[in-house]
N, C-alpha and C positions, 0 to 999 in steps of 0.2 A: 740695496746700497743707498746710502746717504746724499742724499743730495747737499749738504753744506761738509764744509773739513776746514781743518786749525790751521793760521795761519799765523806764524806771530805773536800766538796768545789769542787771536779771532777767532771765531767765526766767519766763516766766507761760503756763497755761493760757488759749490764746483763751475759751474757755468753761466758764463754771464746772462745768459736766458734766464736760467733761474733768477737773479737778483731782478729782472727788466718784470719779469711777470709779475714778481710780489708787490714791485716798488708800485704796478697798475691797481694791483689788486688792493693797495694798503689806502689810496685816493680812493678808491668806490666804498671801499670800508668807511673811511671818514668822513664822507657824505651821507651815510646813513646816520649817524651819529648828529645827539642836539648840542655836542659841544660846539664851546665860541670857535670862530674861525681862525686864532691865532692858538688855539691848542690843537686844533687839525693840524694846522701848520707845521707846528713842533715836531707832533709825534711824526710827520712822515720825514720831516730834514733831519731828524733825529736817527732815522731810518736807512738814509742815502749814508753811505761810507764816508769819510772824510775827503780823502782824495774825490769823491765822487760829486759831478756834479749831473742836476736834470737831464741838462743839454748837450753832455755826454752818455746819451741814455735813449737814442732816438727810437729803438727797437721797443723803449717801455711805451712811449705812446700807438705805436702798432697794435701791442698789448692792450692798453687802457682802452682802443679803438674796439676791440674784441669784447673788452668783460663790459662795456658799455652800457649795455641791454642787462648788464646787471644791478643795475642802480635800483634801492631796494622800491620806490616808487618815482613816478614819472615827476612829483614836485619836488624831486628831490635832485632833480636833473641841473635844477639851477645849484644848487651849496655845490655840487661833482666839480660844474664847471667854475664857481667859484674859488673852490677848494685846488684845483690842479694849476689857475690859474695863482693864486698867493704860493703855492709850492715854486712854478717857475722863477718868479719873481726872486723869491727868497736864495733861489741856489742862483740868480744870476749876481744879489748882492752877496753872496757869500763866495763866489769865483774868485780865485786867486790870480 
C-alpha cells in the first residue's frame, strides 16, 4: 500500500508520520548539499504544505533527532543545523 493518497488534486501523506519523517529527512538531505543556504531554504518550505507550518510539526524534530547521525559528514553538522535553523525561521515568517 501507498503511503501518500489524492486529496484535492494533492498529493498527501496517509499519515502525518509520514510527512514529519520526510519533512526530517529533506533538512539532512540539504545539508549534504553545496547549495546557498536560501535554496536549501526553498526547496524544504517549498516542501511543508501550505496550511503547514514547522512549528506545527513537533514530532519532525523527534524525527530530525533520529536521522541525526545521518548527516552525511561530521562538518557537515554545522549547514544541518544552520539549515534547520533558517527553515524555522522562515515558516515562523510565513505563519499566518
Amino acid at each position: 500500500s501507498c503511503p501518500m493518497q489524492i486529496s484535492n488534486g494533492a498529493y498527501r501523506f496517509m499519515h502525518k508520520s509520514f510527512y514529519e519523517y520526510f519533512l526530517a529527512r529533506l533538512v539532512i538531505k540539504a545539508a549534504g548539499t553545496d547549495l546557498p543556504l536560501e535554496t536549501r531554504v526553498m526547496r524544504i518550505t517549498k516542501a511543508l504544505e501550505s496550511e503547514r507550518r514547522w512549528q506545527s510539526e513537533p514530532e519532525a524534530l523527534y524525527f530530525l533527532s533520529e536521522v541525526w547521525g545521518q548527516v552525511p559528514t561530521p562538518a557537515e553538522v554545522p549547514r544541518a543545523r544552520e539549515t534547520l535553523h533558517a527553515v524555522i525561521e522562515a515558516s515562523i515568517g510565513n505563519a499566518g
